[in-house]
PQR file with spaces between the fields and no chain letter, atoms N, CA, C, O and H, PARSE charges and radii, in Angstrom:
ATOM       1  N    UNK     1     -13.388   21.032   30.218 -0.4000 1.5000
ATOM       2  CA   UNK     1     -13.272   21.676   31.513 -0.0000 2.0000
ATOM       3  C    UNK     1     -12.182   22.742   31.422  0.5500 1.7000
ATOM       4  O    UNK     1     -11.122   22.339   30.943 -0.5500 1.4000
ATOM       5  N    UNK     2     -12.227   23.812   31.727 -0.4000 1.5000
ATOM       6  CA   UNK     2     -11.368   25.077   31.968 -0.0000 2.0000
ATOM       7  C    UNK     2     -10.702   25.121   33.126  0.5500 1.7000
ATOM       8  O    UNK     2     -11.415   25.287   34.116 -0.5500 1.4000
ATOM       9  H    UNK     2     -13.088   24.139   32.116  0.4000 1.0000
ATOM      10  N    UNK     3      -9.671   25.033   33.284 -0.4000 1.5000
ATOM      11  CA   UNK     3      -8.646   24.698   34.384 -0.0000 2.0000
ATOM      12  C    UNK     3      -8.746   26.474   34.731  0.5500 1.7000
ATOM      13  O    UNK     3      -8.900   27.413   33.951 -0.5500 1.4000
ATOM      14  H    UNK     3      -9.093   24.898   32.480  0.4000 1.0000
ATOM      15  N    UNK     4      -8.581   26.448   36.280 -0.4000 1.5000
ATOM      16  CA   UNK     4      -7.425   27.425   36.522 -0.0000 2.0000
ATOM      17  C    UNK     4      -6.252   27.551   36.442  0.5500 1.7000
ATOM      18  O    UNK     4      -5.720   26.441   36.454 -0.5500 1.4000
ATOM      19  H    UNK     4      -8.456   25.685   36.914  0.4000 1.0000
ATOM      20  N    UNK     5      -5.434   28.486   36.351 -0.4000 1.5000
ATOM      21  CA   UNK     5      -4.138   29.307   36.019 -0.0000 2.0000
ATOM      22  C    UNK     5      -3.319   28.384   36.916  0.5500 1.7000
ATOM      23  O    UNK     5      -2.552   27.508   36.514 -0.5500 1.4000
ATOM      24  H    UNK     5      -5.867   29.388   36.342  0.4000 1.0000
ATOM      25  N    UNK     6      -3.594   28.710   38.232 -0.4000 1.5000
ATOM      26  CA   UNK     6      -2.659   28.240   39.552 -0.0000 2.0000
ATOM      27  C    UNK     6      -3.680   27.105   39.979  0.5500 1.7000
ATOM      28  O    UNK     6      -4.822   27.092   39.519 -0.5500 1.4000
ATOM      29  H    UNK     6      -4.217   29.421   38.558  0.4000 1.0000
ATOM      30  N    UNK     7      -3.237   26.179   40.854 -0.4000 1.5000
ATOM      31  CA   UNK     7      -4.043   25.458   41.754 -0.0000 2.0000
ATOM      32  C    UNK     7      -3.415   25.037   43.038  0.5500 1.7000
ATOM      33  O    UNK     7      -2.359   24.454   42.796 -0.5500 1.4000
ATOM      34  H    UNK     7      -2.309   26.190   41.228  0.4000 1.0000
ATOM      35  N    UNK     8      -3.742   25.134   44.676 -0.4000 1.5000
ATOM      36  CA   UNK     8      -3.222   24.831   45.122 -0.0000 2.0000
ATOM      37  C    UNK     8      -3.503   23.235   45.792  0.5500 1.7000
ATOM      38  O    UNK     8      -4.619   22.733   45.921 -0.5500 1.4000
ATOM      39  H    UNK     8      -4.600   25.608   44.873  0.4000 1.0000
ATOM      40  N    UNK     9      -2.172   22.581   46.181 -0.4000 1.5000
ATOM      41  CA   UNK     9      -1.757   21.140   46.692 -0.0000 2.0000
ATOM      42  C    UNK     9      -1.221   20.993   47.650  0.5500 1.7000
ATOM      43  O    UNK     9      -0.185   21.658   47.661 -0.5500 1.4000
ATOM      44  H    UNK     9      -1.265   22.990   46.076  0.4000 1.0000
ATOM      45  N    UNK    10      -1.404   20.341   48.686 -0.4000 1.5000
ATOM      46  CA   UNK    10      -0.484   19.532   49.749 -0.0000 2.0000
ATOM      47  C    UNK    10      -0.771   18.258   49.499  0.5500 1.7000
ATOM      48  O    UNK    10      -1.285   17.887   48.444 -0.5500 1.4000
ATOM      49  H    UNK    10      -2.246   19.801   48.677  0.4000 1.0000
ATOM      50  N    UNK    11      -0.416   17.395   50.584 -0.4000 1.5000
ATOM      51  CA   UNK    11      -0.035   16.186   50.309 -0.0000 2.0000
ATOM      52  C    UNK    11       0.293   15.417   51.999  0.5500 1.7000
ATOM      53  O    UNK    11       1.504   15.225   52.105 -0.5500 1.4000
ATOM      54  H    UNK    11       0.001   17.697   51.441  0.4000 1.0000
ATOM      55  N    UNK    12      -0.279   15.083   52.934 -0.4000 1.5000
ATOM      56  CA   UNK    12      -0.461   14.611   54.196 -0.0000 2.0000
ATOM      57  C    UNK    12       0.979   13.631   54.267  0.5500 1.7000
ATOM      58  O    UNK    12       1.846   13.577   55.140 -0.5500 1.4000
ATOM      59  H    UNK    12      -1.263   15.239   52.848  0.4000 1.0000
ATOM      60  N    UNK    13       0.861   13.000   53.161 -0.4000 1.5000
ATOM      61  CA   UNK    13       3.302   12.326   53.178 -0.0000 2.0000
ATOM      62  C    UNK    13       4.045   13.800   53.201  0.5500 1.7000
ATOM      63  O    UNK    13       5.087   13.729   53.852 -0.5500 1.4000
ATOM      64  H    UNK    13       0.158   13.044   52.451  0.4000 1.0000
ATOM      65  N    UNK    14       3.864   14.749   52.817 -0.4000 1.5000
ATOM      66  CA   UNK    14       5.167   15.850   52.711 -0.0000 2.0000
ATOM      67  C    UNK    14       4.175   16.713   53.887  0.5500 1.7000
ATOM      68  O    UNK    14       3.287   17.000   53.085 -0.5500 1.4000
ATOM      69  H    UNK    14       3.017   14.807   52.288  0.4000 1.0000
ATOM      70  N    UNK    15       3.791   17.202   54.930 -0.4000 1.5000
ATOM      71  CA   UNK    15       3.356   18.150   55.281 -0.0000 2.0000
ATOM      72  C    UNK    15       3.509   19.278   55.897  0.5500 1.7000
ATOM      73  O    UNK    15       2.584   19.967   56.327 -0.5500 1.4000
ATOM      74  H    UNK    15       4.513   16.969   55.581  0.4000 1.0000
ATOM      75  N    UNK    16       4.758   19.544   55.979 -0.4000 1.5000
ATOM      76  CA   UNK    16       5.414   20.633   55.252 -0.0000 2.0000
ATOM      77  C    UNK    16       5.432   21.654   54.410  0.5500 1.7000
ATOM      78  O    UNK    16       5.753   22.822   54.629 -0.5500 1.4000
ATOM      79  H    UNK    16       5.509   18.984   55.630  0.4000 1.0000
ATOM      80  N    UNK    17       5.023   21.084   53.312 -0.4000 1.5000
ATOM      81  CA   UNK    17       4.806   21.168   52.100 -0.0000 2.0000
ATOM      82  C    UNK    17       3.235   21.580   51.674  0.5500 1.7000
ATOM      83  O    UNK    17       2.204   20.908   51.692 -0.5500 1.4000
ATOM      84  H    UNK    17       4.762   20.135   53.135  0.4000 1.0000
ATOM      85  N    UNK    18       3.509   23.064   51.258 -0.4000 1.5000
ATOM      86  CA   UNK    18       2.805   23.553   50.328 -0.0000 2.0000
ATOM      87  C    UNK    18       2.690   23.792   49.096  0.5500 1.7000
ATOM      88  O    UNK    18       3.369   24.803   48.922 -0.5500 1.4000
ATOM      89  H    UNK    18       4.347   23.610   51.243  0.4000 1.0000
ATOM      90  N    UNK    19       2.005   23.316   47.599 -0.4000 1.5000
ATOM      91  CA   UNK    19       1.936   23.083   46.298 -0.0000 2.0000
ATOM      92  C    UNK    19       1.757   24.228   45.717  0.5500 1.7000
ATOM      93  O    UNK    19       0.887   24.750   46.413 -0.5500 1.4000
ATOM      94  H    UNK    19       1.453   22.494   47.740  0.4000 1.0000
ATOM      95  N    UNK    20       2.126   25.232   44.568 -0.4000 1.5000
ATOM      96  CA   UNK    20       1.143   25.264   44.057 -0.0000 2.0000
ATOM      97  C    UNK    20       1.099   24.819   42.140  0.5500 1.7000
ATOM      98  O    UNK    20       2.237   24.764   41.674 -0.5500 1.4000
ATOM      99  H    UNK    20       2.834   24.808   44.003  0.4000 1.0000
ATOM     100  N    UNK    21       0.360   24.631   41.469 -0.4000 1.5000
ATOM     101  CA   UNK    21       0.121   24.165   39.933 -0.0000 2.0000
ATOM     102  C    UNK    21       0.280   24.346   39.767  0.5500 1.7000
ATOM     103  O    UNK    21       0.151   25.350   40.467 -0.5500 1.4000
ATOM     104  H    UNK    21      -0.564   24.676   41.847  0.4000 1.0000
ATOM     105  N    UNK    22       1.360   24.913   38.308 -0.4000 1.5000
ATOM     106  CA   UNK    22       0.499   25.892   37.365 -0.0000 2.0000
ATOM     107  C    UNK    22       0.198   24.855   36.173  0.5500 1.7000
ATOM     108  O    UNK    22       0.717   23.817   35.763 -0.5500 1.4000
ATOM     109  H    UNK    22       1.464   24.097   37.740  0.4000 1.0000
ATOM     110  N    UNK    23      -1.099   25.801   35.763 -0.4000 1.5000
ATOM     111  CA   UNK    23      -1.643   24.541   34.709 -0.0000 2.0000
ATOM     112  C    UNK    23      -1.345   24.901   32.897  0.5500 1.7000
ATOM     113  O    UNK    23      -1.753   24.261   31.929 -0.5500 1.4000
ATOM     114  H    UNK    23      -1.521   26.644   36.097  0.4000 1.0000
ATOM     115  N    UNK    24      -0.485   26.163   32.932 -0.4000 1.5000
ATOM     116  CA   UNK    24      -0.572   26.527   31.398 -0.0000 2.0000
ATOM     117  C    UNK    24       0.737   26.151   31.264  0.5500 1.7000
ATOM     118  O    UNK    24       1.578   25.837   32.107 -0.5500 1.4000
ATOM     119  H    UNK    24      -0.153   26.683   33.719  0.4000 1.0000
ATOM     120  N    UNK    25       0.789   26.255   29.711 -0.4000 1.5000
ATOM     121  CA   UNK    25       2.667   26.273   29.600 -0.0000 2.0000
ATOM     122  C    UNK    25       3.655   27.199   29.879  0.5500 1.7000
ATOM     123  O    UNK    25       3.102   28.297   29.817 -0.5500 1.4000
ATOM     124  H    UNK    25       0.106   26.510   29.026  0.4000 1.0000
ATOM     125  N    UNK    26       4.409   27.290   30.055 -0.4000 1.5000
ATOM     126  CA   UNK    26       5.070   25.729   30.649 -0.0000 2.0000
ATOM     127  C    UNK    26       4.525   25.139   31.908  0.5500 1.7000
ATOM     128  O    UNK    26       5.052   25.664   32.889 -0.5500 1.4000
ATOM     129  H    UNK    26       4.859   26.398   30.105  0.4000 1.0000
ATOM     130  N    UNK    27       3.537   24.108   32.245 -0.4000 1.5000
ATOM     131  CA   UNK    27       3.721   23.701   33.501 -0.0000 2.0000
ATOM     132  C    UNK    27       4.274   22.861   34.389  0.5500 1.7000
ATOM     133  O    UNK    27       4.816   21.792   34.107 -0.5500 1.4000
ATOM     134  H    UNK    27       3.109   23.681   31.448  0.4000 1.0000
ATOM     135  N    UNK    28       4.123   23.418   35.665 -0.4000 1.5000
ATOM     136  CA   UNK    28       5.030   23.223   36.695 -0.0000 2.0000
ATOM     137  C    UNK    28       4.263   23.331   37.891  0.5500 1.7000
ATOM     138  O    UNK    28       3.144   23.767   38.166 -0.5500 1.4000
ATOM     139  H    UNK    28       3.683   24.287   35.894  0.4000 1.0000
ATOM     140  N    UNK    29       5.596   22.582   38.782 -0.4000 1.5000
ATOM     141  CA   UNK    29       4.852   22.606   40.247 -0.0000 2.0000
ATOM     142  C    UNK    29       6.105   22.873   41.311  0.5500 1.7000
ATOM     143  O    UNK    29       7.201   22.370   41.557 -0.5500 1.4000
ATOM     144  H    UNK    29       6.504   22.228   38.559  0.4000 1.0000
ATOM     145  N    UNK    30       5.326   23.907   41.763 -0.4000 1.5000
ATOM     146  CA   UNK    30       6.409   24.421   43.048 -0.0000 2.0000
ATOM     147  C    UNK    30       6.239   24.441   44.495  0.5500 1.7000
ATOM     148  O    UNK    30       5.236   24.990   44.950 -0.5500 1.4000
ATOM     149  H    UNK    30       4.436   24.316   41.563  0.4000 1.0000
ATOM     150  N    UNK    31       7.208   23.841   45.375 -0.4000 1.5000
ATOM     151  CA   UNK    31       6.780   23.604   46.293 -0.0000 2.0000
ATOM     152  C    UNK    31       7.473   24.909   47.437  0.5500 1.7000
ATOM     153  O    UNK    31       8.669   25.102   47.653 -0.5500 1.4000
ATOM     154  H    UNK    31       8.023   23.395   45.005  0.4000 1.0000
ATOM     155  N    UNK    32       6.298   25.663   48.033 -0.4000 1.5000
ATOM     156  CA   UNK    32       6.393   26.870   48.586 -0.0000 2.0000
ATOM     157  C    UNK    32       7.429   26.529   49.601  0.5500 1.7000
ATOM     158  O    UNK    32       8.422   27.245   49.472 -0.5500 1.4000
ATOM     159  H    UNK    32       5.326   25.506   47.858  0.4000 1.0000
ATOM     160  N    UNK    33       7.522   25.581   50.660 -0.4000 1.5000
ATOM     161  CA   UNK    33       8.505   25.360   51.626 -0.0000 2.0000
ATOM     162  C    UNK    33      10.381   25.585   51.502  0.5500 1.7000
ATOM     163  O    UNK    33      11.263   25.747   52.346 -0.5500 1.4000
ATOM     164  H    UNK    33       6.715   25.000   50.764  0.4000 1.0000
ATOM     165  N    UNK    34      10.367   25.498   50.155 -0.4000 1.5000
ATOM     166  CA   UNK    34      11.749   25.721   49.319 -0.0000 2.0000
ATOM     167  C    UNK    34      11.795   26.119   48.174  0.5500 1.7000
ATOM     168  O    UNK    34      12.898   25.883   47.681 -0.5500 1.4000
ATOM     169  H    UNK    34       9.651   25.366   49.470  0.4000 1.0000
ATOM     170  N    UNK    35      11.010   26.695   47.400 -0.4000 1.5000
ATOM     171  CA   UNK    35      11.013   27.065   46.097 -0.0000 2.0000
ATOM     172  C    UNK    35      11.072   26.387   45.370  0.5500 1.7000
ATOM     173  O    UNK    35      10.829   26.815   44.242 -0.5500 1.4000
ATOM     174  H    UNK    35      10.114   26.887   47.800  0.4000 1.0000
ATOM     175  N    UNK    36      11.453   24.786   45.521 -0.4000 1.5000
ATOM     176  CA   UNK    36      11.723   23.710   44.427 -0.0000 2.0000
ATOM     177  C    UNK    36      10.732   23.934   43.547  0.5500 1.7000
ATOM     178  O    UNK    36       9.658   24.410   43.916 -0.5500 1.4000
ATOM     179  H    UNK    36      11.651   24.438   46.437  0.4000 1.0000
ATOM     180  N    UNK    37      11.040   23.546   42.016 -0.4000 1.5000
ATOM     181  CA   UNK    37      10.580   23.796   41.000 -0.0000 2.0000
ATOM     182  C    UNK    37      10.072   22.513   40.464  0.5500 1.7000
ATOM     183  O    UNK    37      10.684   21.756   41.218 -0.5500 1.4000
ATOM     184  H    UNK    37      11.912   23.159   41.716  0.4000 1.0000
ATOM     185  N    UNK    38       9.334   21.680   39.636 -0.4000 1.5000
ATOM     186  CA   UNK    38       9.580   20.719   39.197 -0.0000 2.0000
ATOM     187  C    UNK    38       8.511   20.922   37.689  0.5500 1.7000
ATOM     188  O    UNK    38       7.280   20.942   37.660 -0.5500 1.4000
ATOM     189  H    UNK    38       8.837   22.295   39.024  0.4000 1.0000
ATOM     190  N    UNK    39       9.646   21.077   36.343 -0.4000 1.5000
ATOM     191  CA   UNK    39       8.335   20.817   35.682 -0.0000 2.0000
ATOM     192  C    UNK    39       7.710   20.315   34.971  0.5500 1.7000
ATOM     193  O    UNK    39       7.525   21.531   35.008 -0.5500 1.4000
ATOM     194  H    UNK    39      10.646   21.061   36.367  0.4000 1.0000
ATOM     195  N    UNK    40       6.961   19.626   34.104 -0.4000 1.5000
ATOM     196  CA   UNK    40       6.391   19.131   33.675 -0.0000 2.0000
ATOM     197  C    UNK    40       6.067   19.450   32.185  0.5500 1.7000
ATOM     198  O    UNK    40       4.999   19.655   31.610 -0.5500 1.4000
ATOM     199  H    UNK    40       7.111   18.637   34.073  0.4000 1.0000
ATOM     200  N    UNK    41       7.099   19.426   31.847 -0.4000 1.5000
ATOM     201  CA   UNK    41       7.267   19.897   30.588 -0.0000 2.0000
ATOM     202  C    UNK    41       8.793   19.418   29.869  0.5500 1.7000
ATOM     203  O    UNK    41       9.738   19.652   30.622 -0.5500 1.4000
ATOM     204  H    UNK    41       7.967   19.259   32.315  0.4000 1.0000
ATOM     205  N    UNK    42       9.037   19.018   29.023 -0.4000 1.5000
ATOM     206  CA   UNK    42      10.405   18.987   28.040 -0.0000 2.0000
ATOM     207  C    UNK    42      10.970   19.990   27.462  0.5500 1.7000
ATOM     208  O    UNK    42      10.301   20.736   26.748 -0.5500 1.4000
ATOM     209  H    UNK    42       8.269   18.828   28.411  0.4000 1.0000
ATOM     210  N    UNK    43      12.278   20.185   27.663 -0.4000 1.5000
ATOM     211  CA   UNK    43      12.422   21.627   26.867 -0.0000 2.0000
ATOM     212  C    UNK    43      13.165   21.434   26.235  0.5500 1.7000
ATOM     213  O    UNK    43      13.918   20.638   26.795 -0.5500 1.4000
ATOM     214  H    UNK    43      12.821   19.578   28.244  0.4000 1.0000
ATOM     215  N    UNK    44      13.641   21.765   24.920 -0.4000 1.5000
ATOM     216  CA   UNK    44      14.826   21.790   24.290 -0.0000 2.0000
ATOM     217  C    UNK    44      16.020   22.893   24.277  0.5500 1.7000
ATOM     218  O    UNK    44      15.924   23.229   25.457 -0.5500 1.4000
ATOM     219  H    UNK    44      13.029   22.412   24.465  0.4000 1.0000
ATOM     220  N    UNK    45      16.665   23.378   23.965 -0.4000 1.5000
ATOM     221  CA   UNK    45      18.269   24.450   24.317 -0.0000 2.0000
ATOM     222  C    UNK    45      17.431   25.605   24.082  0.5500 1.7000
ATOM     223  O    UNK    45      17.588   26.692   24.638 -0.5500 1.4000
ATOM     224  H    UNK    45      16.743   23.106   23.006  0.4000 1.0000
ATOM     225  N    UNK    46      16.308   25.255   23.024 -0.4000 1.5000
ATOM     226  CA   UNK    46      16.436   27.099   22.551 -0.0000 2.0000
ATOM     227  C    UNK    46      14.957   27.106   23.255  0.5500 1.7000
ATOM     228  O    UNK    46      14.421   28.211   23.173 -0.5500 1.4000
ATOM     229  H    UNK    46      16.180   24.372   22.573  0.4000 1.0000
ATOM     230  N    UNK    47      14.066   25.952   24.034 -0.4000 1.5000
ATOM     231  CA   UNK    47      13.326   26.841   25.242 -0.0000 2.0000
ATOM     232  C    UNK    47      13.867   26.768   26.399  0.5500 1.7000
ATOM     233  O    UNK    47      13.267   27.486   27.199 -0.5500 1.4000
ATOM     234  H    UNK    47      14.502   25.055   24.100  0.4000 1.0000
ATOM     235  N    UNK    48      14.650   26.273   26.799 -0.4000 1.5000
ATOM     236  CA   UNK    48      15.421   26.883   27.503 -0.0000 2.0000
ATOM     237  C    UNK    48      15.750   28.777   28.095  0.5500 1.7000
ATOM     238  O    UNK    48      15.536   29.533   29.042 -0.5500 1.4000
ATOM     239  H    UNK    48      15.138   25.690   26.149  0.4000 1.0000
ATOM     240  N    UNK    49      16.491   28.720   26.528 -0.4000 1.5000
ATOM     241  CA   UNK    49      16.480   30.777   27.337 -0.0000 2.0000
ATOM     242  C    UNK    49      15.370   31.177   26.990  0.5500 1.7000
ATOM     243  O    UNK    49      15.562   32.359   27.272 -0.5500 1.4000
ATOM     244  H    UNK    49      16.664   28.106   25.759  0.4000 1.0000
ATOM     245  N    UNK    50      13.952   31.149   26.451 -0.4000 1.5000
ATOM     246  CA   UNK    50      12.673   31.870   26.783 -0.0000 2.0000
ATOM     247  C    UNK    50      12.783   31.575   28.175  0.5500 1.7000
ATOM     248  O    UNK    50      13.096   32.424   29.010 -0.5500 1.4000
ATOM     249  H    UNK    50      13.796   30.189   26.222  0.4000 1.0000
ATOM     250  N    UNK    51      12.519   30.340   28.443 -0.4000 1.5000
ATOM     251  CA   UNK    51      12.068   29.949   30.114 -0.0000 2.0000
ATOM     252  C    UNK    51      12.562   30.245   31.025  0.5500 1.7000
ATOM     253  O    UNK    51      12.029   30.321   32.132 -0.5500 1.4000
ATOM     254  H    UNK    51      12.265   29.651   27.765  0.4000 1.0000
ATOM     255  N    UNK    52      13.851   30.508   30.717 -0.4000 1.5000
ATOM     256  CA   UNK    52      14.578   31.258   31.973 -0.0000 2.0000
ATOM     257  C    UNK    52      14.180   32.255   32.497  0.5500 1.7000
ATOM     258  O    UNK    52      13.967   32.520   33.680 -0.5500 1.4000
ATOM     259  H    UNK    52      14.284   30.446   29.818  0.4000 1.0000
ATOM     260  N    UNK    53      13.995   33.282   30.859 -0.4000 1.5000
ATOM     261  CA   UNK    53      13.310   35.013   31.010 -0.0000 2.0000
ATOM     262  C    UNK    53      11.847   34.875   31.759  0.5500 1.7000
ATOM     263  O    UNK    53      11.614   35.589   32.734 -0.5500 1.4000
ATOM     264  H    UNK    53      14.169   33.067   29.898  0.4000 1.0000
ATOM     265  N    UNK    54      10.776   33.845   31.227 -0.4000 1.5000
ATOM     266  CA   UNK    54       9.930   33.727   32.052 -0.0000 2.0000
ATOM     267  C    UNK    54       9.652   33.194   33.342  0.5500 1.7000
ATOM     268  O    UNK    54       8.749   33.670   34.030 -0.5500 1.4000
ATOM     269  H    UNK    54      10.966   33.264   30.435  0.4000 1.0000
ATOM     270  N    UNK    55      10.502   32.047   33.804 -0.4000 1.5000
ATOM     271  CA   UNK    55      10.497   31.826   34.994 -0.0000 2.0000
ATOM     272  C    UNK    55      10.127   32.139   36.589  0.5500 1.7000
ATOM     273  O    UNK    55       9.515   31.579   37.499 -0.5500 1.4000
ATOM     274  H    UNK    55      11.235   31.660   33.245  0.4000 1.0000
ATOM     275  N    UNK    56      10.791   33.242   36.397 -0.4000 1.5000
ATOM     276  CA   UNK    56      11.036   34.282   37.664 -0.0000 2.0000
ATOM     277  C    UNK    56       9.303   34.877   37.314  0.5500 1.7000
ATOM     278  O    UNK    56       8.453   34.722   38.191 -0.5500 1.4000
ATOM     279  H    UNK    56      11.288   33.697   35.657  0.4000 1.0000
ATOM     280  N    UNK    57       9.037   35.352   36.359 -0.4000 1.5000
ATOM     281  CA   UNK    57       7.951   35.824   36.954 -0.0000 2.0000
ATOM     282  C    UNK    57       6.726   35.100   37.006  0.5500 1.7000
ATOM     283  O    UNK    57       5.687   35.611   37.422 -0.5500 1.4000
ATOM     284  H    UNK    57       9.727   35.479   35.646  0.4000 1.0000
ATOM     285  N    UNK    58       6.836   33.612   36.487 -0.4000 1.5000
ATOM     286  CA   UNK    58       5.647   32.463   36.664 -0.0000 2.0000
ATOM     287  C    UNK    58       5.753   32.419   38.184  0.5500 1.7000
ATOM     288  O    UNK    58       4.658   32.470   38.743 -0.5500 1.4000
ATOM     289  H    UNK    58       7.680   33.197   36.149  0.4000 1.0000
ATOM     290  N    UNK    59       6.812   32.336   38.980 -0.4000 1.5000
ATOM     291  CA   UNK    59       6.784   31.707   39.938 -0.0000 2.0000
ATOM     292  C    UNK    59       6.888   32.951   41.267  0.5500 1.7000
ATOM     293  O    UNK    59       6.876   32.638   42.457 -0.5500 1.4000
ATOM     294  H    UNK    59       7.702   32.294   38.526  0.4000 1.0000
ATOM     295  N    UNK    60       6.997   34.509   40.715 -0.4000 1.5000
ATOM     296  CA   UNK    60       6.602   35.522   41.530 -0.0000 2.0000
ATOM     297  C    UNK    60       5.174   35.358   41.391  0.5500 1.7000
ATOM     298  O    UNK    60       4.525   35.685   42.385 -0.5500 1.4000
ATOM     299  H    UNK    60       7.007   34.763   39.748  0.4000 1.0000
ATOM     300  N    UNK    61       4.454   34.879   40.273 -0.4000 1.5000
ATOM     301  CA   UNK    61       3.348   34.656   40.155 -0.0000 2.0000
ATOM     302  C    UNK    61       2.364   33.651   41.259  0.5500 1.7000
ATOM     303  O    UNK    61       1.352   33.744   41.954 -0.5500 1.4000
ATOM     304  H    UNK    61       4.981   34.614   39.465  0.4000 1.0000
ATOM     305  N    UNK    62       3.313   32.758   40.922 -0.4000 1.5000
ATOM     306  CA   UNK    62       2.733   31.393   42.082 -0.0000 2.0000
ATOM     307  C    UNK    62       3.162   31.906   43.479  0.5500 1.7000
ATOM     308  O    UNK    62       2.266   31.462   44.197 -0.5500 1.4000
ATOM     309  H    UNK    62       4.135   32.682   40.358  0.4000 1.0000
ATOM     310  N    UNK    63       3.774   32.392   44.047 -0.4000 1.5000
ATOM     311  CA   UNK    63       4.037   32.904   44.838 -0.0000 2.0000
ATOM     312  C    UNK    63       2.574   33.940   45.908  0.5500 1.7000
ATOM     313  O    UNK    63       2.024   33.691   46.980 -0.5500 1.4000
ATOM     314  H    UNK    63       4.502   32.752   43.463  0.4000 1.0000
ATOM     315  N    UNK    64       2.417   35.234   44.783 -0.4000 1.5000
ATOM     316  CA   UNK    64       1.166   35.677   44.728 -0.0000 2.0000
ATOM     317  C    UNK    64      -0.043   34.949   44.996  0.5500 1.7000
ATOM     318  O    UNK    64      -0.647   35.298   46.010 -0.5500 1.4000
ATOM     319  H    UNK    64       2.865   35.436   43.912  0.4000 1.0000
ATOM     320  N    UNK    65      -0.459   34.154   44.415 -0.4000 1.5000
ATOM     321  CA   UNK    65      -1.469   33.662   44.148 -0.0000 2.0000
ATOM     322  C    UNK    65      -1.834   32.978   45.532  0.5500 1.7000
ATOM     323  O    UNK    65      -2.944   33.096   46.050 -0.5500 1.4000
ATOM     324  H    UNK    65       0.032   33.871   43.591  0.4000 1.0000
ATOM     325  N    UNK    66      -0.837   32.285   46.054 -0.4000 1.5000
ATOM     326  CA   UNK    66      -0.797   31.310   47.375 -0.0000 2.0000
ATOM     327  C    UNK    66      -0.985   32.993   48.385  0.5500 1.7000
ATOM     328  O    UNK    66      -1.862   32.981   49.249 -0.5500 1.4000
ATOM     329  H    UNK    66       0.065   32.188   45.633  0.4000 1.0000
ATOM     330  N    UNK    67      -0.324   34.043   48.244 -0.4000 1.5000
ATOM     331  CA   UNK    67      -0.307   34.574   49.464 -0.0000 2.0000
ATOM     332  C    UNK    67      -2.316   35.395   49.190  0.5500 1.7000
ATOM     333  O    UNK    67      -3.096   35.824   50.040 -0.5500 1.4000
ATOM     334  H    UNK    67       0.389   34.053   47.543  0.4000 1.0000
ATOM     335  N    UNK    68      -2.419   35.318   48.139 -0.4000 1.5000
ATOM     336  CA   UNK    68      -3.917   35.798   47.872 -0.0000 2.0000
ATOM     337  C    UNK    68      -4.988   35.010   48.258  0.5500 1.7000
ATOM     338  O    UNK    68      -5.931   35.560   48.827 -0.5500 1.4000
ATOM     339  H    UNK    68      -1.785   34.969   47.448  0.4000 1.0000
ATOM     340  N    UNK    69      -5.014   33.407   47.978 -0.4000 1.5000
ATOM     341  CA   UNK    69      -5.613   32.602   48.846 -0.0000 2.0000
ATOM     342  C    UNK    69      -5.497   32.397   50.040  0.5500 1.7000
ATOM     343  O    UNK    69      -6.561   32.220   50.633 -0.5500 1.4000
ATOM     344  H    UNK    69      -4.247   32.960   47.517  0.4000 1.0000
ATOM     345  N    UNK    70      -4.394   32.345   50.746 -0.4000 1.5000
ATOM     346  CA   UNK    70      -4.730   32.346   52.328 -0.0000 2.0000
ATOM     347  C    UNK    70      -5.435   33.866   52.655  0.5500 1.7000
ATOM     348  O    UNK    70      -6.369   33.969   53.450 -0.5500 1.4000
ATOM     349  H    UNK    70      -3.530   32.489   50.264  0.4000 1.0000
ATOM     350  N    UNK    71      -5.036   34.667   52.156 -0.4000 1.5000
ATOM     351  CA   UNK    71      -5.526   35.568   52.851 -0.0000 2.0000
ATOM     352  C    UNK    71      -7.327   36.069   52.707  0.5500 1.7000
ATOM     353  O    UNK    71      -7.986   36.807   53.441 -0.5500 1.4000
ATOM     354  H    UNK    71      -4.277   34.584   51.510  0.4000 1.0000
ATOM     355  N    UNK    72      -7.697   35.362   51.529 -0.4000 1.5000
ATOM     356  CA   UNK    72      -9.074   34.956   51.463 -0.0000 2.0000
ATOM     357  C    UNK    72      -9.837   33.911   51.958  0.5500 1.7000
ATOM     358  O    UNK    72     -11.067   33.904   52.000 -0.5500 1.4000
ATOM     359  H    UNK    72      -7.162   34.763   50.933  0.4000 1.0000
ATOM     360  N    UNK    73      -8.756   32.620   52.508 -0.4000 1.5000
ATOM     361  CA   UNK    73      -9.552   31.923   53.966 -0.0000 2.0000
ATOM     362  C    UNK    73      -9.493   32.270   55.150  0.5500 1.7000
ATOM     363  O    UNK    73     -10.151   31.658   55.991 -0.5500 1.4000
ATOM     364  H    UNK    73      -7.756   32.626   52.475  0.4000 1.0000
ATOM     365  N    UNK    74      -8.559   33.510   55.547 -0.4000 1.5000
ATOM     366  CA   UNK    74      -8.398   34.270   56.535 -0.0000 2.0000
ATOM     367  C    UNK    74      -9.478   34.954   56.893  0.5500 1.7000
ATOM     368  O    UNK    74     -10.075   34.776   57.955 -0.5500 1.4000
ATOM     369  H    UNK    74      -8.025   34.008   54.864  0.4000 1.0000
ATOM     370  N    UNK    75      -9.859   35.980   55.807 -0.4000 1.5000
ATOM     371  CA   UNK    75     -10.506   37.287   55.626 -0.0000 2.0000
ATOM     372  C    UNK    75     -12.325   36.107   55.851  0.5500 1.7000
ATOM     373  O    UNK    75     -13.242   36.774   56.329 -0.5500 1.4000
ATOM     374  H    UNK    75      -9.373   36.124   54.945  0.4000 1.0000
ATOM     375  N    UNK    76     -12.687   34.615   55.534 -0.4000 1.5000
ATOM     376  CA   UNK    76     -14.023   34.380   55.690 -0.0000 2.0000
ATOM     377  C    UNK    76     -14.304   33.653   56.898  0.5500 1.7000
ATOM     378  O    UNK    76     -15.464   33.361   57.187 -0.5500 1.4000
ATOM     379  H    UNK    76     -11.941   34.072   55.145  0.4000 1.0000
């Protein structure tokens, strides 16, 4: 099965709380209501500073993606 990139999640205990996936590496899950990060992955010191450099834009990414889906259950 071929995952998508992003996926989005809530959760009816947090509802509040908007998810979204990401399913490649590094993945992670961020919760839109606060930016919390959480991920799902182990890193060691030296991925560490890659991940830092990438970070910011996985999660301008996830960011995107959530404001592109609502606005495509909007728009039907």
């Amino acid at each position: 099965m071929e995952l998508p990139k992003f996926i989005l999640g809530d959760n009816t205990d947090l509802p509040e709380s908007i998810f979204v996936i990401h399913t490649e590496f590094p993945r992670f899950i961020i919760d839109l209501k606060d930016d919390e990060v959480e991920w799902l992955e182990d890193f060691d010191k030296d991925d560490e500073k890659e991940l830092s450099s990438e970070a910011e834009s996985l999660i301008t990414q996830a960011n995107e993606f959530y404001d592109r889906e609502v606005n495509r259950y909007e728009d039907s």
